[in-house]
N, C-alpha and C positions, 0 to 999 in steps of 0.2 A: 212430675218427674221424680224418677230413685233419688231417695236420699243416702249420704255417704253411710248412714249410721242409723241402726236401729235398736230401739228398746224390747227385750224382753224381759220374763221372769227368768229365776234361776235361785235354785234352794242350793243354799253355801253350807258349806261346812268347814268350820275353823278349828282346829286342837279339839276335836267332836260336839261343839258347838254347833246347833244347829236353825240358819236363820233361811228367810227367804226373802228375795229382795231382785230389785231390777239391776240389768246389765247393761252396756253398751257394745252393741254386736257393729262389724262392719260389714255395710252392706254389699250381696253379693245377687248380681241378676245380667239375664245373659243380654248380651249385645249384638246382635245381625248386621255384617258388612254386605250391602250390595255396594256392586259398583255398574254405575250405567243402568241401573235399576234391577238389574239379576246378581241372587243372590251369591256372597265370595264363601262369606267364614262368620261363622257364631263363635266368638269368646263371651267366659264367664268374667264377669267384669264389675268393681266400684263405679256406681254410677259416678258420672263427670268429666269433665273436656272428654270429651265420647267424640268429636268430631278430632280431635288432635290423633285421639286412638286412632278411627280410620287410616286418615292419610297419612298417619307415621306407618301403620302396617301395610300402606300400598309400598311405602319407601322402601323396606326390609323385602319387600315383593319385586321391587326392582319396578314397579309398576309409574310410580313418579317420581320425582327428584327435586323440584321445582314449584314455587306457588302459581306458578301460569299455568302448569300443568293442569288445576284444577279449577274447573268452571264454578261449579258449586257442591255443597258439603250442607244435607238437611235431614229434619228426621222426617221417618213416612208414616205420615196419615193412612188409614186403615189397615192398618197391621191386625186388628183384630177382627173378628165375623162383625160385630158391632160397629166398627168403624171408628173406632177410636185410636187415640193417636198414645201408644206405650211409652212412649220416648227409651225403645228399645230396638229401634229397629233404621240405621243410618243409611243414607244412599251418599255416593260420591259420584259425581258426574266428571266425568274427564274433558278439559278442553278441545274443540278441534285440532284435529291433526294429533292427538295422543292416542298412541295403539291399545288397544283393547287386549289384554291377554287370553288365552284361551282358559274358558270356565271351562272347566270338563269337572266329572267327577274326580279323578286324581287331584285338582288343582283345589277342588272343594274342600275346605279343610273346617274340621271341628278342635279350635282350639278351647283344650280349659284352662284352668287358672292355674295348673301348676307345671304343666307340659310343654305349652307354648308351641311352639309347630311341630310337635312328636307327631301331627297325623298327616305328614308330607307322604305321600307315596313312594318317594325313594329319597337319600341324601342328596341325588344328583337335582332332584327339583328345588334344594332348597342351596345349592350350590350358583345361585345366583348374581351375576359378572355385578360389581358394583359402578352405578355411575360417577360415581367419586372416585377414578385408581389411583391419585397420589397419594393416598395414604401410611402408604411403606415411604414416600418419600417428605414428609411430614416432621419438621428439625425441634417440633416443644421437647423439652425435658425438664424433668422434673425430681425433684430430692425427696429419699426413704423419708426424710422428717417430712415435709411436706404433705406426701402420703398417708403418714401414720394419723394427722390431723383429721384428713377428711371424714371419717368414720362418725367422729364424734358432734362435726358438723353438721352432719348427717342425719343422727342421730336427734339432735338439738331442733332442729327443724321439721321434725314428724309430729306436727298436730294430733291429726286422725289416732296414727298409733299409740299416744299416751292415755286418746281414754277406751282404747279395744284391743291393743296388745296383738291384731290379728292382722297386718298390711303389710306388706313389700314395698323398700323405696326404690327409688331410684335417684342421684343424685347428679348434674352438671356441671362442673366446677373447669374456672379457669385452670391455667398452668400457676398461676400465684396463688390458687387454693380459696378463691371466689366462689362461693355458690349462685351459679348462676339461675339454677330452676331446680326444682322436685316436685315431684309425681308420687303418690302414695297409690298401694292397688292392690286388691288381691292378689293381683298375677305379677311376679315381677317384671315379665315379659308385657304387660299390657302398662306397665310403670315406664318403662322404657318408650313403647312406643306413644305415651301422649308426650313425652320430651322432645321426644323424635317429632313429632306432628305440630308442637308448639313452638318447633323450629323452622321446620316449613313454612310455617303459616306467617312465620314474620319475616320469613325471607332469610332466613338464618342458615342453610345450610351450603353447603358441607360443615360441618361443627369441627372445623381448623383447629389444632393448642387443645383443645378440651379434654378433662378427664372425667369419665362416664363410671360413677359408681353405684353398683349395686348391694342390696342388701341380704342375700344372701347367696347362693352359686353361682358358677359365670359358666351356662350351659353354651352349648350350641347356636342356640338361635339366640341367645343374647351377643353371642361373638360378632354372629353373623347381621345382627342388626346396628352393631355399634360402626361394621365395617362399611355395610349400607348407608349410615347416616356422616361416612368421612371423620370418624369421631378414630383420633389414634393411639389410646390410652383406655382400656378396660379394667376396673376393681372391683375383687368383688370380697367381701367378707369373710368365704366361705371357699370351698373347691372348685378348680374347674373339671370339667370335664376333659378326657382324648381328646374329643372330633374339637371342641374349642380350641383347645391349643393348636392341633395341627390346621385350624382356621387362622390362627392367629398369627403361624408360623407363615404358611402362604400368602394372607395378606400385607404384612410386615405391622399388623397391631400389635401394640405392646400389652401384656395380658399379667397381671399382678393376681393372686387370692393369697386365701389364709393374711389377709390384710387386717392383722390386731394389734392393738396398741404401735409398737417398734418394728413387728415382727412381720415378715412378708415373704411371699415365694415370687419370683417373677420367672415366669414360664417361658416366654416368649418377647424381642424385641429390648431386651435390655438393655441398647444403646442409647435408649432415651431416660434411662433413671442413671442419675449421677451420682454413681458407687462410691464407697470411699475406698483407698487405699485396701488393697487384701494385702493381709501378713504372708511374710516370704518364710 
């Protein structure tokens, strides 16, 4: 099986010093979602909890919602001419009585690791009704101090990233500022959804009170995924994007970036962060 991290060479250069010596790279290899045994979607992906990845990205898919939903979750044997088994290539079987969506080519998506569902065939197919709608009516709140915290928690807790400098997290934290899971990845979108799938998997969703942080942008399909998994509180480090916020706005997620040290924007749903007093 991929390992998270791999060693290479790499000739360094320091104040024109010049040595040569091994690195710690993060590992990066693609992943094939079939579902029901035909194939969905190839992400570039950190190997690991690779089955959480699936069924979080059926969730975001609108395709499951529920751990009954799913029979079994395995890797597939002969993936290659040889017959060997990559542990690259996931199948999800859906329980009876769960609808199959339509595979078509449109529905076929090539995600990579930094795009995340940019290869939808229109917005509208990624405009996805969620099976969770109280979300907008969802009463957690939560304090700028509180916020300003989690970054660094965040940050504290990145294994992988201290010795390669090159991952995406993702982080779960209660309303009291609990971390409750992270997911490291090259894609931040693929960080998200093994959170998202290690939620499922224990029965854990709709992710009620949660604050879902990211480490660096809060695109689109991250909006759209945190809206999917009932999670009503998005952070993200870095900028969001339009279509996020106006995702955020119609869902009633509450959407925070530019989240450093004190400093924050909240974009959308600001009823759930508890403002201080504004000067008159």
């Amino acid at each position: 099986m991929g390992r998270v991290t791999e060693r290479r060479r790499v000739v360094r250069i320091r104040d024109g010093v010049v040595g040569v010596r091994p690195d710690t790279l993060v590992a990066e290899e693609p992943l094939e979602i079939r579902l029901n045994g035909k194939p969905l979607a190839i992400t570039m992906r950190t190997p690991g909890d690779d089955f959480a990845l699936a069924v979080g990205f059926l969730v975001s898919e609108g395709v499951i919602a529920h751990t009954a939903d799913v029979r079994a979750v395995t890797y597939c044997e002969g993936a290659t001419e040889d017959g060997s088994n990559t542990y690259n290539v996931v199948n999800v079987q859906l329980a009876a009585g769960v609808p199959l969506p339509d595979i078509t080519l449109e529905r076929n998506v090539y995600t990579t690791s930094s795009c995340g569902l940019c290869g939808k065939a229109s917005l509208d197919a990624v405009r996805t009704a969620s099976r969770f709608p109280g979300i907008a009516a969802d009463p957690v709140r939560v304090t700028p101090e509180l916020l300003s915290e989690l970054p660094d928690r965040l940050r504290a807790a990145q294994k992988v990233f201290d010795r390669t400098g090159g991952l995406h997290a993702a982080g779960l934290f209660s309303a009291q500022g609990e971390l409750l899971d992270l997911r490291e990845d090259v894609g931040r979108h693929n960080a998200v959804d093994k959170i998202v799938g290690r939620a499922l998997r224990a029965g854990g969703l709709p992710l009620t009170g949660a604050v879902l942080l990211v480490s660096g942008r809060a695109s689109f399909e991250l909006a759209q995924k945190a809206v999917m998994a009932g999670i009503p509180v998005l952070a993200a480090v870095s900028a969001p994007s339009s279509l996020a916020v106006d995702l955020a706005v119609e869902s009633g997620l509450t959407l925070v970036g530019f989240l450093r040290g004190r400093d924050m924007n909240v974009y959308a749903g600001e009823q759930r962060i508890v403002l201080p007093e504004r000067a008159s």
